[in-house]
N, C-alpha and C positions, 0 to 999 in steps of 0.2 A: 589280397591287399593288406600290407601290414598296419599295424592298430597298438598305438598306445596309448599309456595313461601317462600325465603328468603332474604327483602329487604335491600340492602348492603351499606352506607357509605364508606366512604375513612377514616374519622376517627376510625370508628366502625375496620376495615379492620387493619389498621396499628397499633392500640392500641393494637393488639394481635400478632402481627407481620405475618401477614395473617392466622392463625391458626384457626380463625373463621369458614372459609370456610372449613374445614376438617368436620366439622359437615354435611355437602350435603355428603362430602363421605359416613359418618358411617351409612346417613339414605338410603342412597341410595343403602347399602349393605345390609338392611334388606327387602329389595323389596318397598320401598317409593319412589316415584316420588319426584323431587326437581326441583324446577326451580327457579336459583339468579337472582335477576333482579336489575339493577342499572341505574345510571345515567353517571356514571364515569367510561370513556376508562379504566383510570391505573387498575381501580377494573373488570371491563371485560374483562380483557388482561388477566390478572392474575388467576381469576377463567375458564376464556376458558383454560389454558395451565394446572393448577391444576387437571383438573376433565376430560382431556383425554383418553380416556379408559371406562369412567361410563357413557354409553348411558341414565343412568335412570337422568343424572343431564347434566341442559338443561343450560345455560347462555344468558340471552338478557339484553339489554343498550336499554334506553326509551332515551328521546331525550324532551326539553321541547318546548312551543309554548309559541311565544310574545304574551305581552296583550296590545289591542292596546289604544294611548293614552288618547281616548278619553274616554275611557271604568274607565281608573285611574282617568278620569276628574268627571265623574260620579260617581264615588263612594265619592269624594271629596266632590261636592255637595249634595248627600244626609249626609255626618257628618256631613254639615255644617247645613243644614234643621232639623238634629234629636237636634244638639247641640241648634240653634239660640238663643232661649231663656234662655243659662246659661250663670249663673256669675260665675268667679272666685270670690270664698268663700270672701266676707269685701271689695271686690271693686266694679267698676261698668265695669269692663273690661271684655268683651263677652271673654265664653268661647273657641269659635272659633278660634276669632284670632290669641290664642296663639296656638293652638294645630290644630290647618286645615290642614296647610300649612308643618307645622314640622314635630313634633311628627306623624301625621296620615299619613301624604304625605309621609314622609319618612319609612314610615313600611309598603306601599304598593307597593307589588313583582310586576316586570314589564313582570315577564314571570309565566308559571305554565305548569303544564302536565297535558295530556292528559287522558280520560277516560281509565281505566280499569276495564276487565273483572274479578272478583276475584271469580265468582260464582264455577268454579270448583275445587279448592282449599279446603283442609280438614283444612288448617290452614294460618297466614301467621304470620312467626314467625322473630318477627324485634329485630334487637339491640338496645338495649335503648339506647342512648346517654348520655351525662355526662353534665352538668353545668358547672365544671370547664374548657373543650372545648367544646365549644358549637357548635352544626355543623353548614356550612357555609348555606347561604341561598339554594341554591340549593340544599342540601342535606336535609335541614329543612323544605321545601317546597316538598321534593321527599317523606321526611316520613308521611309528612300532608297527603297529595295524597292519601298515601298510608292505613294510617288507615280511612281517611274520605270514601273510597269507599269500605274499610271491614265492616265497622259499616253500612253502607248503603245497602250493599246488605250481609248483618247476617255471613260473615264468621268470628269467631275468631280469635284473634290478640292474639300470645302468644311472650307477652315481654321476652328478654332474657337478666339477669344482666352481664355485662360484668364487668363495673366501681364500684366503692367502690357502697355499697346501699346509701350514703348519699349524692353522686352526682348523685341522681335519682332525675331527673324532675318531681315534682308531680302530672302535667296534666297527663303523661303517665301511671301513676297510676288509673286515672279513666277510659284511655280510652282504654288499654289492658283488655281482657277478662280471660287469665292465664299470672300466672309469673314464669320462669326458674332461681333458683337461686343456690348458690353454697354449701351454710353454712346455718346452722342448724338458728346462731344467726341473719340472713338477715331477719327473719319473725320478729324481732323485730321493725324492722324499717316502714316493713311493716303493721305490726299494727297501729302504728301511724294515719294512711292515712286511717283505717278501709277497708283496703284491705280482701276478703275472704282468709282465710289462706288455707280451703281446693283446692283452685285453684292456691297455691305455692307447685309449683314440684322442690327438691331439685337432680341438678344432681350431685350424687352420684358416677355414674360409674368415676371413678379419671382417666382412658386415657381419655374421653370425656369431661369431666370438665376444662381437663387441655385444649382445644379446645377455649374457653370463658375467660383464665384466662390471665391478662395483665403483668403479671412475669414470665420472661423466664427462663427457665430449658432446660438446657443442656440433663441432663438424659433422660426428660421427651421428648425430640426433636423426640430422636432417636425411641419411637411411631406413629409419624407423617406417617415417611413411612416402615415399617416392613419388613424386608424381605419374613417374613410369615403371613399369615392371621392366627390371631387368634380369632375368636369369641368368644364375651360373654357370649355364652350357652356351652364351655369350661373350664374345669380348666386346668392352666396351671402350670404343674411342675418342676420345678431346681433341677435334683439329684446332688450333689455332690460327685464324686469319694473319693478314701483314698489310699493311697498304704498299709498299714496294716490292716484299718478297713474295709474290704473287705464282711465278715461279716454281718456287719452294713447295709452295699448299700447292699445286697442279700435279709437282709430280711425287707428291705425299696422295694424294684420292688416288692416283694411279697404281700406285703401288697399294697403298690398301683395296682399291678393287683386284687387284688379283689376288688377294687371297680368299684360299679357299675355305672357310670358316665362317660359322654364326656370328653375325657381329650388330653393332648398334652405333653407329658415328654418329657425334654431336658437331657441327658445323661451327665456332664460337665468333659471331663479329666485335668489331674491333673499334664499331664508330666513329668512322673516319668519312670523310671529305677529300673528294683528288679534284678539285677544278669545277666544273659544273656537274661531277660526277658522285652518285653517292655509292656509298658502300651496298647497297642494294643491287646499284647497276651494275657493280662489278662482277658483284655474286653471278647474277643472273646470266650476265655476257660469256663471265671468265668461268667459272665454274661449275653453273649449274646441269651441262652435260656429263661431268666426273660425277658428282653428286647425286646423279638421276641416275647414272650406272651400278651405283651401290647394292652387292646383292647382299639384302638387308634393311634394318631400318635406316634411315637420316633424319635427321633433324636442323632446323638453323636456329641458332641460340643467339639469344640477347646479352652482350656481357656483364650484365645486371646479376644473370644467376652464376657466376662462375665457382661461388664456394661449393653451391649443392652438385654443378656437375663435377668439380673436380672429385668429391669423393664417391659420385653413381659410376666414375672411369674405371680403368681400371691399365690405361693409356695416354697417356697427354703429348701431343704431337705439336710443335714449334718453331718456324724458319730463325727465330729468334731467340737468346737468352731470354727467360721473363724470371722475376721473382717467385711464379705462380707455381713454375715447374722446382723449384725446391721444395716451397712447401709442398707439393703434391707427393715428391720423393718421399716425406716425411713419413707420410703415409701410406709407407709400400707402393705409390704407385709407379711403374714405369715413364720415366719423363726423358724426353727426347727433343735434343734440339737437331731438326732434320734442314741440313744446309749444305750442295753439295762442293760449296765455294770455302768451307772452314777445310780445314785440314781435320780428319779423324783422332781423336780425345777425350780424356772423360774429361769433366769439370766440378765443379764444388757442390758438394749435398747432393751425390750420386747421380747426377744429371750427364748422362749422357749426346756426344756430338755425334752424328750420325751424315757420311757423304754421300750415300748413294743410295740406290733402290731398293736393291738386292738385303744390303745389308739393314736396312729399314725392315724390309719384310722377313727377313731373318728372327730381328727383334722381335717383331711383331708375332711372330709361329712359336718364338721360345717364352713368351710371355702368356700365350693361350693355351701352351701344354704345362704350366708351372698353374696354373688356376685351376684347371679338370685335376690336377693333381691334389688339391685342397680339397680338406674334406671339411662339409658342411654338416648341419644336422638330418637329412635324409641321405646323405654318404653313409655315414655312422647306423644309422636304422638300415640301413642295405647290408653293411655289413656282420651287422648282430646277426639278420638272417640267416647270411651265407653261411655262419660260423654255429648256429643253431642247426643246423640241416646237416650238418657233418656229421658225422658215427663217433659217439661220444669218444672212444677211443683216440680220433683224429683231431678233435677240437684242441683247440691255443691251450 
């Protein structure tokens, strides 16, 4: 079973408004071992209270060790013995003097940490930090630690871009083995730096992306904690009711029960009233034989929650234009207005008209192989392995 470590900052942490750490959840829900490991109470308080319930995600707080002073007196004299003989460049003023005591004495830590074991670890995948905050000494000292005894004993160090790519530190650039990035155009940057591109993993899967991403969304919150687990080896569907296009939603379930695929449909009413007839009765009359055929889950939804499921979809189905399905496009979702009485067309905000079955489920098959396509964060852990187990000669 692959097993990693994910070492954790305070800025790293807060820069995403804790949402970083949801990524232990997602790997830890495909059967990957996680273990955060920090330096910082607030960031161990928080990931202990996060990941209660997910036995596979571990939490430990390192702790550092003084260096004592005579050990920083030593290092002082030997600058002074490597420098003795330099001048500053047109004078005769020993190099030393100016820079012993300041500059050198002042940039050596009076504390460090302790050795780690990283050898059982399939990965250990760190936040890159940013230049424009730069982290504190103890955090910069905690990341030193941390990749000095990955590169030591051969496990991989897979950076992950949180911050713009142009507030990437270009040491970190050499000293990551992969890199996790968001957008197609970040490999720009990273060419620069003659980064291998083949070992830039773009995460794609957009609930996990947005896990990395330093702009808060509201919409996008309300994935953090789901009331249902939906997996990414699912498609997930939004029917939308009609009080007259009754029709329409009939032979929309039909057409999604023949496909052949994992899937989770959300039934959405529409609260409506036909005569002595409620929207319930309809269901039950007109529908709920489609609905019971579902191989799969279903659900019948209140239109009360329709923000949290349009973005748990990852499908939104409609006999009717709604405003719903533009915003839903906004958000990468597939929206479809299914009517076999429109004439076939696109429409405004990538909304698609959709007249027949066939071509429904068409949609519907090119939308669940564009998603298995996306890689998540136990995608990316899958494939560090595969590319690990290669004869180093064959590796990216």
């Amino acid at each position: 079973m692959a097993k990693v470590v994910i070492p954790v900052g305070e800025n790293e942490l807060k820069g995403t408004n804790g949402r970083l750490l949801y990524m232990a959840r997602a790997m830890a829900m495909k059967g990957i071992a996680v273990d955060v490991l920090t330096y910082s109470r607030s960031v161990y308080d928080f990931s202990v209270e996060l990941h209660k319930g997910y036995p596979a995600v571990r939490t430990n707080i390192i702790s550092p060790n003084p260096i004592a002073l005579d050990h920083i007196a030593s290092l002082v004299n030997t600058f002074i013995k490597l420098t003795y003989d330099m001048y500053i460049p047109g004078t005769d003023m020993k190099l030393y003097k100016v820079t012993a005591f300041d500059d050198f004495r002042g940039h050596v830590a009076t504390f460090t940490y302790p050795g780690i074991d990283l050898t059982s670890y399939t990965a250990v995948m760190l936040p890159i930090p940013s230049t424009e905050v730069p982290p504190l000494p103890d955090c910069d000292i905690f990341y030193s630690t941390m990749c000095f005894y990955a590169k030591e004993q051969g496990v991989p160090i897979v950076g992950i871009q949180m911050f713009p790519a142009i507030q990437t530190p270009p040491i970190f650039l050499r000293t990551i083995n992969y890199i996790i990035i968001k957008y197609e155009w970040e490999k720009e940057y990273l060419k620069e730096y003659g980064f291998d591109l083949l070992r830039a993993f773009i995460l794609n899967y957009e609930q996990e992306a947005y896990y990395i991403d330093t702009i808060e969304d509201k919409y996008m919150d309300s994935l953090l904690n789901p009331s249902i687990h939906l997996p990414k080896e699912e498609l997930v569907i939004l029917l939308i009711n009609h009080p007259r296009l009754r029709f329409c939603v009939k032979e929309a379930l039909e057409a999604i029960n023949e496909l052949d695929m994992p899937k989770t449909v959300f039934f959405m009413k529409r609260k409506f009233v036909i005569r002595e007839l409620s929207e319930d009765d309809i269901i039950n009359d007109f529908f709920m034989n489609d609905i019971k055929k579902i191989k799969g889950r279903s659900f019948i939804m209140e239109p009360d929650s329709k923000g949290d499921l349009i973005m748990l979809c990852d499908v939104i189905i409609s006999p009717a234009y709604l405003t719903t399905l533009g915003f839903a496009s906004d958000y990468g979702k597939l929206s479809i207005v299914y009517n076999p009485i429109y004439e076939k067309k696109d429409f405004q905000r990538d909304v698609a008209f959709v007249n027949n079955k066939e071509a429904l489920k068409t949609a519907l098959n090119e939308c669940y192989k564009k998603k298995q396509a996306k890689l998540s964060f136990a995608d990316i852990v899958k494939g560090i392995v595969h590319d690990q187990r290669r004869p180093t000669s064959a590796r990216k």
